[in-house]
BATI-126160 format. One record per residue (C-alpha): x, y, z. Coordinates in steps of 0.05 Angstrom, whole numbers, plus 32768, in hexadecimal, padded with zeros to 4 digits. Each point is the difference from the previous one (the first is absolute). Example, Ala and Ser with C-alpha at 12.3 -4.5 7.8 and 13.67 -1.06 7.14 Angstrom:
REM residues 2
   px   py   pz
 80F6 7FA6 809C
 801B 8045 7FF3
***
This chain:
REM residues 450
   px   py   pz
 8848 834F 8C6F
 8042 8025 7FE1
 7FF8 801E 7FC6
 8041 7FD0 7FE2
 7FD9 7FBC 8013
 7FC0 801D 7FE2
 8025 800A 7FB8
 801E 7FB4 8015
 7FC7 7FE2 7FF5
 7FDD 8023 7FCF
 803D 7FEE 7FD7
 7FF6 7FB6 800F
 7FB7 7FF9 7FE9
 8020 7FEA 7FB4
 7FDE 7FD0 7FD9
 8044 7FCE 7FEB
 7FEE 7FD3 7FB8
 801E 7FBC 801C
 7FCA 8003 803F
 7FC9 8011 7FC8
 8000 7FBA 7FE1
 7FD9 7FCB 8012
 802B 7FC2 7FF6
 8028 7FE1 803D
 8041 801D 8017
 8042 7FF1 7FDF
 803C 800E 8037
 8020 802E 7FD8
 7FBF 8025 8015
 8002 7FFC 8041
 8049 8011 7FFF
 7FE4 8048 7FEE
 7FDB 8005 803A
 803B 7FF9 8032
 8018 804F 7FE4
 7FBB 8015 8016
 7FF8 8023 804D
 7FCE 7FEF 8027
 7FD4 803B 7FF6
 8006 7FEA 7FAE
 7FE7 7FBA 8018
 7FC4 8015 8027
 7FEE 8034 7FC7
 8004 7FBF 7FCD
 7FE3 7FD7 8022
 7FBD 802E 8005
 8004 801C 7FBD
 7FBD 7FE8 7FDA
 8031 8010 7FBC
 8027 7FBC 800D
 7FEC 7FBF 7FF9
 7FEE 7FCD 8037
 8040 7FD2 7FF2
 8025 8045 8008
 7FE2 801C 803B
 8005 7FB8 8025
 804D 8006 7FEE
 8004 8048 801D
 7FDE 7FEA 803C
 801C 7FBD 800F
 8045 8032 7FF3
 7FE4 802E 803C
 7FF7 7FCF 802E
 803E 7FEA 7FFB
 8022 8040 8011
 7FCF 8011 8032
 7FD6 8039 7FE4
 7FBE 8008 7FFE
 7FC5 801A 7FD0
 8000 803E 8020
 8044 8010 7FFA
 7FDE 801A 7FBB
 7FD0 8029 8023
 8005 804B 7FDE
 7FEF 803B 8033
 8002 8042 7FCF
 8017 803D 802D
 7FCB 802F 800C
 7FFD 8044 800A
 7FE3 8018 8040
 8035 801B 802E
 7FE6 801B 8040
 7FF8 7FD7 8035
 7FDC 802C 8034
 7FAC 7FFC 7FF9
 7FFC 8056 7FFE
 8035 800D 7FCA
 7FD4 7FC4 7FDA
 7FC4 8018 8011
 8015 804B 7FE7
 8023 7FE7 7FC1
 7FC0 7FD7 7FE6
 7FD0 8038 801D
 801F 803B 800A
 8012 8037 7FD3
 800E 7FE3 7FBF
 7FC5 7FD7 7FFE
 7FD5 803A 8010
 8022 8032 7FC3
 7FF2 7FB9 7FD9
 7FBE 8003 800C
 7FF3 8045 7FFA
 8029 800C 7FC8
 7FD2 7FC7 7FDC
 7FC0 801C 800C
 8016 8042 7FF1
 8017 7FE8 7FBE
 7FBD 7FF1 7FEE
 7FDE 8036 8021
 802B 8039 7FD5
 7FF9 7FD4 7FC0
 7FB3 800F 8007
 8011 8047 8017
 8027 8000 7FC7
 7FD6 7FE5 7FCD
 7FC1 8021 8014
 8028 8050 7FFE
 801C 7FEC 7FBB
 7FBE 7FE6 7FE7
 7FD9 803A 8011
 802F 8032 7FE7
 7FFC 7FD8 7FB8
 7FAE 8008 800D
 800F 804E 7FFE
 8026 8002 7FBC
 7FC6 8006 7FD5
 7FE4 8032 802A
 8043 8026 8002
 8007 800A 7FB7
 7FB9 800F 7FFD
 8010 8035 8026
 8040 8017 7FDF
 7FDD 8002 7FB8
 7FC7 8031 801F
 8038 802F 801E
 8028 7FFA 7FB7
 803A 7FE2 802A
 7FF9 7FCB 7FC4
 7FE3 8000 7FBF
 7FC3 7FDC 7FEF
 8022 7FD9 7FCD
 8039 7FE8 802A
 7FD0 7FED 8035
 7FDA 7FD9 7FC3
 803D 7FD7 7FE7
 801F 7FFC 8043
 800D 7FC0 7FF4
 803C 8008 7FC8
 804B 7FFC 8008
 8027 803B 8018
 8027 801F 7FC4
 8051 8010 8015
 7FF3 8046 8019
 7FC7 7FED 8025
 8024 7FCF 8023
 8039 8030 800B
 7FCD 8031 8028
 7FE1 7FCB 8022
 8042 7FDD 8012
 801E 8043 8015
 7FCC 800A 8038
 8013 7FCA 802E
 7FB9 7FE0 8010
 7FFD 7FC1 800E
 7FC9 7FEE 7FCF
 802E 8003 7FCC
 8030 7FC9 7FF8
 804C 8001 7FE3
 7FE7 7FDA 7FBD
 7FDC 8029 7FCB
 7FD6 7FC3 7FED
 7FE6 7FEF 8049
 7FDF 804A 7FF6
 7FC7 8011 7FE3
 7FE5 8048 7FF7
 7FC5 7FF9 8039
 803B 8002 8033
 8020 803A 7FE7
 7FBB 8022 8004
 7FF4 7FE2 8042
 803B 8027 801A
 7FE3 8037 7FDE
 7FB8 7FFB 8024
 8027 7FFB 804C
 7FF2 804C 8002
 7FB4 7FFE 7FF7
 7FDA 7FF1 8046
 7FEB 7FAF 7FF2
 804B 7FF9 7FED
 8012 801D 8039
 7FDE 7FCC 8025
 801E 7FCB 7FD1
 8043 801A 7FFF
 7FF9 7FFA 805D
 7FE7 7FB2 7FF7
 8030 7FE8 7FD9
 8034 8022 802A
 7FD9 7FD9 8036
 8010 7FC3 7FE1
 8042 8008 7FF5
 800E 800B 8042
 7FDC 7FC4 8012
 8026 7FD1 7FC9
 803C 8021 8027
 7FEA 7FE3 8045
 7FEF 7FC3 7FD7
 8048 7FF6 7FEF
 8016 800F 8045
 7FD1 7FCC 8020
 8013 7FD2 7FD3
 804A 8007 8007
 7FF8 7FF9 8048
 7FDD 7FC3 7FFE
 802E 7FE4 7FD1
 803A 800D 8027
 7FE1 7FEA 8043
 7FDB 7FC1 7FEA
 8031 7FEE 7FCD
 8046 8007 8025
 7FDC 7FEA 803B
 8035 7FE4 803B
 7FF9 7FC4 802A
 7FBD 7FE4 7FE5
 7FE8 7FB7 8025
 8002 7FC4 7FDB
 7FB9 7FE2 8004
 7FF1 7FBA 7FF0
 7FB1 7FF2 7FF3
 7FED 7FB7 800C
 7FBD 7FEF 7FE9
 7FCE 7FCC 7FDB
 8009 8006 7FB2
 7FBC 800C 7FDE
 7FCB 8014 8038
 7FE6 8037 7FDA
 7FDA 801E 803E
 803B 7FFB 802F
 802F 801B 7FC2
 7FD3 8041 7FFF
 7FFC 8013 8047
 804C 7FEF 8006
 800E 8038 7FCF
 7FEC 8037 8033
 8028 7FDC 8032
 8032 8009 7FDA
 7FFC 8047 7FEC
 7FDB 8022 8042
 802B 7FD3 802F
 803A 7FE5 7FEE
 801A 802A 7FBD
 801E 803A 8031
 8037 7FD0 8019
 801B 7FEB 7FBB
 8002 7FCA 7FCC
 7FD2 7FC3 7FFF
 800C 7FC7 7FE4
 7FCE 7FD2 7FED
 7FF1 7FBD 7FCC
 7FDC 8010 7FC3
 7FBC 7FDB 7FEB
 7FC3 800E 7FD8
 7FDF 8034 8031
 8041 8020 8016
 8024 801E 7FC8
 7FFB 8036 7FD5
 7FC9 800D 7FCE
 8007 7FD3 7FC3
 7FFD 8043 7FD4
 803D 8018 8027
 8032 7FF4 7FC6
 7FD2 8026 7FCD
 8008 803E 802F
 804C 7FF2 7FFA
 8008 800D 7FBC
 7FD5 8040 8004
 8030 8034 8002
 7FF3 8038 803B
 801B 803A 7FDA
 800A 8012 7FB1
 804B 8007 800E
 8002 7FAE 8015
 7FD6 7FE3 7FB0
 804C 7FF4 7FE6
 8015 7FE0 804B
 7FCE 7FD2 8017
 8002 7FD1 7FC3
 8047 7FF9 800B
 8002 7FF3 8044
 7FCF 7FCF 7FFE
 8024 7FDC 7FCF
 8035 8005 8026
 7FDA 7FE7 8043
 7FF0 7FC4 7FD0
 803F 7FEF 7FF8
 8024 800B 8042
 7FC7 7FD8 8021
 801C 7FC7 7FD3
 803B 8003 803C
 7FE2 801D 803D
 7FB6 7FE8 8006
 7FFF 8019 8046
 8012 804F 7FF4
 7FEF 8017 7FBA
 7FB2 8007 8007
 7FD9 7FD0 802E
 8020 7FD0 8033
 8007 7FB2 7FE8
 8029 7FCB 801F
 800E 7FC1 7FDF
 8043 7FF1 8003
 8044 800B 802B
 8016 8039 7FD2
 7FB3 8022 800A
 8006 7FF3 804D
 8041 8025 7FFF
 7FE6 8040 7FE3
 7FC9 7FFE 802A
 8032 8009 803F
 8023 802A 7FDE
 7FB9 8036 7FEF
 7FF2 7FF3 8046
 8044 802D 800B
 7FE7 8033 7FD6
 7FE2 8035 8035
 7FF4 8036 7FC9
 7FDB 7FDA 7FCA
 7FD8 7FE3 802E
 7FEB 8041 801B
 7FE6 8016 7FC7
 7FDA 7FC9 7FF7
 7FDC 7FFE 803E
 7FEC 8052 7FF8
 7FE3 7FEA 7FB9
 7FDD 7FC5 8018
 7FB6 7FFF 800F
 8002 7FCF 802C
 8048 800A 8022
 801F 7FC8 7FF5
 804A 7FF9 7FFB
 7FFC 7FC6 7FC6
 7FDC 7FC9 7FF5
 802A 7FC2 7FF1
 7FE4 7FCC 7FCF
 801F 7FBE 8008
 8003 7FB5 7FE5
 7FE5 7FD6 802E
 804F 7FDD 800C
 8014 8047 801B
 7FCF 801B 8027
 8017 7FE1 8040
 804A 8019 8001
 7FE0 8048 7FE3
 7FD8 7FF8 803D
 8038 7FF6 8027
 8036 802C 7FE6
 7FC4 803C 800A
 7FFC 7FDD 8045
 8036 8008 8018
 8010 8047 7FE6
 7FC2 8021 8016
 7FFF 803B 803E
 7FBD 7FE7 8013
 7FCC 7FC2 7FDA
 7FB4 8011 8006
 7FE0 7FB3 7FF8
 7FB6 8002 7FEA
 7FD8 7FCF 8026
 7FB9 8003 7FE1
 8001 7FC1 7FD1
 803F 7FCA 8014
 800E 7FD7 7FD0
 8039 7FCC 7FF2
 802E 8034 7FEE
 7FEA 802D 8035
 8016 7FC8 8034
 8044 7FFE 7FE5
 8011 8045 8000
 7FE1 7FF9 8050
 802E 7FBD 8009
 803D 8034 7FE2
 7FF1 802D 802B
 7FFF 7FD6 8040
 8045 7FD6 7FEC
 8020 8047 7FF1
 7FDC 801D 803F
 7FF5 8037 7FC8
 7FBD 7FFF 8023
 8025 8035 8029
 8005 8031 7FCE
 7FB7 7FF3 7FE4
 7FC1 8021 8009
 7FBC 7FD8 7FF2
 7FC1 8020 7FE1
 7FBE 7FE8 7FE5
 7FB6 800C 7FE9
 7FD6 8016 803C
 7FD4 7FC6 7FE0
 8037 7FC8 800E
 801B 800E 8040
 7FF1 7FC8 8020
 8015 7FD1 7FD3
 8043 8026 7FF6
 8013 7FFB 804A
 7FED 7FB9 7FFB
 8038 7FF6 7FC4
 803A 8012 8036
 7FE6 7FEC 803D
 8033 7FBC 8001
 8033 8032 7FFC
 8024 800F 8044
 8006 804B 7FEE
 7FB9 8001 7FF5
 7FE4 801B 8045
 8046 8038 7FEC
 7FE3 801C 7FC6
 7FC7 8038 7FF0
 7FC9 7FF5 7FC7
 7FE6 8038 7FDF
 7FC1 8001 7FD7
 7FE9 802F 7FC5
 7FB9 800A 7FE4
 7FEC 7FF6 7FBC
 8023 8040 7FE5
 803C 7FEE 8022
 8003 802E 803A
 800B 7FF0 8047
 7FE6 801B 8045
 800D 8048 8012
 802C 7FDA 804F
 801E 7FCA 7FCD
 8020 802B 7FCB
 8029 8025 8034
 801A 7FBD 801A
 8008 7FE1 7FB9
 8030 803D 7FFB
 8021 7FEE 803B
 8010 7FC3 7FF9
 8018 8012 7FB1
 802E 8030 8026
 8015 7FC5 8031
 8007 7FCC 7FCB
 802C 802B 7FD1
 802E 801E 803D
 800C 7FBB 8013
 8012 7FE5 7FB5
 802B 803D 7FFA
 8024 7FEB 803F
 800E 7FB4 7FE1
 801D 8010 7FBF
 7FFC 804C 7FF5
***
């Protein structure tokens, strides 16, 4: 779809106050609804904001023009580009995903390398000045009440040296670090002096991996849009689907799945927010949560977890699904991968359902526990033929009865089921073709409105 009739109907989903109220139509009413298009009649007439007397008048409006509900229907551009399976294939699992990866794990590993250098350089102070006060580098009484201030012309030699235990502001010093510098000459200080360096060096590669990582997971091009259907609140099948998720299905982008009770974050999670990561951030993160407060006020679906509830929330939540760069960085931070998790009221979840739909490169539908609202994403997906674009998964446990959920389907016999075990990983021949047929299913969506 062109970008111009995207922002067309995202435009039209309003909420209007005369099709809010509940009493009957007056005809200066309806008279209103004659400047409305037809895309601003279907969007009325399925917006859960307006009343029944108003949406009736929107749709018996419709008719009468000729449109239809779907004229409403909101497909957000996506991203993905390439068309050919190799240039996919080598832009999901080439390259950057591999200095991603690497640059990750090497993050950690030279944080430990790091950490463990500094911390047994600081185990070799004692012993350094020990040292130092036996040679007469020091004097025993320094070395007694090491722990003191520096006076000014201490700090001026100390300062004057250049070391890097001794920092620009008098009062960050104490006199044990000008002695320190001191002991470096004596045999254990030596030693300490080469382990710290070690450090250092490794903090160094520290910042490098993490710069690379930031700047190839973050400003990451052409990620998939992934659309996760699934039953709410099957803890068992929620667990396992997490390592689908991450081990399967993570490397090709953003997924986008509905929020309950066993799928969301941890309930502590906005406790860690306020915890400021750094001393520099006390005065900031306050603020900005305050200010988060606030600006949630007008954009539930951007400004901290995803809620829709209304035409203005279902808006913004086309609108974040635009925004490639934030949503980068939340998948690299996310445990469990996921794009976001939209909450919604239960008069919204079918057009969010929808909207995400019909704007998704590819829509993995869980099959292990059908239920009612399973049956109408599958009935969606058959009226659509979105079924096309769709790959099914479920519990090695509930095979069966998952390919008994779409066997009245005529596409049944055209699609491919794949099972995962209990920790959500699949056979060694079925992950290659799960990748496949991600690479298919993407290509193809990429074709129709890339």
């Amino acid at each position: 779809m062109p970008k111009p009739v995207y922002k067309q109907r995202l435009k039209a989903w309003k909420t209007h106050g005369f099709l809010k109220a509940e009493t009957p139509f007056s005809n200066k009413e309806r008279e209103k609804l004659q400047s409305f298009s037809i895309v601003e009649l279907a969007a009325a007439t399925r917006n859960s904001d307006h009343s029944e007397e108003g949406r009736k008048a929107a749709a018996d409006r419709l008719q009468l023009m000729g449109g239809k509900l779907s004229d409403a229907d909101i497909v957000v551009p996506g991203f993905v580009r390439f068309k050919n399976l190799e240039k996919l294939r080598k832009k999901f699992f080439g390259a950057s995903r591999t200095i991603r990866v690497w640059a990750g794990w090497l993050s950690f590993l030279w944080f430990a390398c790091a950490f463990a250098a500094i911390g047994y350089s600081s185990e070799l102070e004692t012993n350094a000045l020990i040292e130092a006060k036996d040679a007469g580098i020091i004097s025993s009484e320094d070395f007694l009440n090491s722990d003191r201030e520096l006076t000014d012309e201490e700090f001026e030699k100390a300062y004057a040296t250049g070391s890097m235990r001794i920092d620009a502001f008098q009062s960050q010093n104490a006199l044990r670090d000008w002695l320190l510098v001191k002991a470096e000459v004596t045999p254990t200080g030596k030693k300490m002096k080469l382990y710290e360096e070690v450090g250092y060096v490794f903090i160094a590669l520290l910042m490098v991996s993490v710069l690379l990582w930031f700047l190839f997971a973050v400003f990451r091009g052409q990620p998939a849009r992934i659309l996760l259907l699934r039953k709410f609140n099957d803890k068992k099948v929620s667990k396992s689907l997490r390592h689908v998720i991450t081990s399967h299905i993570a490397p090709f982008g953003h997924t986008t799945t509905l929020s309950d009770k066993f799928f969301k974050k941890s309930a502590w999670s906005w406790f860690w927010d306020l915890v400021p990561k750094h001393w520099a951030l006390i005065p900031v993160v306050p603020v900005w949560m305050l200010v988060r407060i606030v600006m949630r006020q007008f954009n539930r679906a951007k400004w901290g977890p995803v809620w829709v509830g209304s035409a203005r929330n279902f808006r913004h939540l086309a609108k974040r699904m635009r925004d490639r760069i934030p949503l980068n960085f939340i998948v690299s931070c996310s445990s469990s991968k996921e794009a976001f998790m939209v909450r919604t009221h239960d008069d919204w979840w079918q057009e969010v359902i929808k909207m995400i739909m019909n704007s998704s490169d590819v829509i993995v539908v869980d099959l292990s526990n059908v239920t009612a609202g399973t049956e109408w994403e599958l009935e969606r997906l058959d009226h659509t033929n979105m079924w096309e674009r769709a790959i099914f998964i479920a519990h090695e446990e509930t095979v069966s009865q998952a390919l008994s959920s779409i066997s009245s389907y005529s596409w049944s016999e055209k699609v491919r089921l794949y099972s995962y075990d209990s920790v959500g990983d699949l056979e060694k021949e079925e992950k290659r073709q799960f990748r496949e047929d991600m690479l298919l299913k993407i290509g193809q969506t990429s074709q129709t409105y890339g």
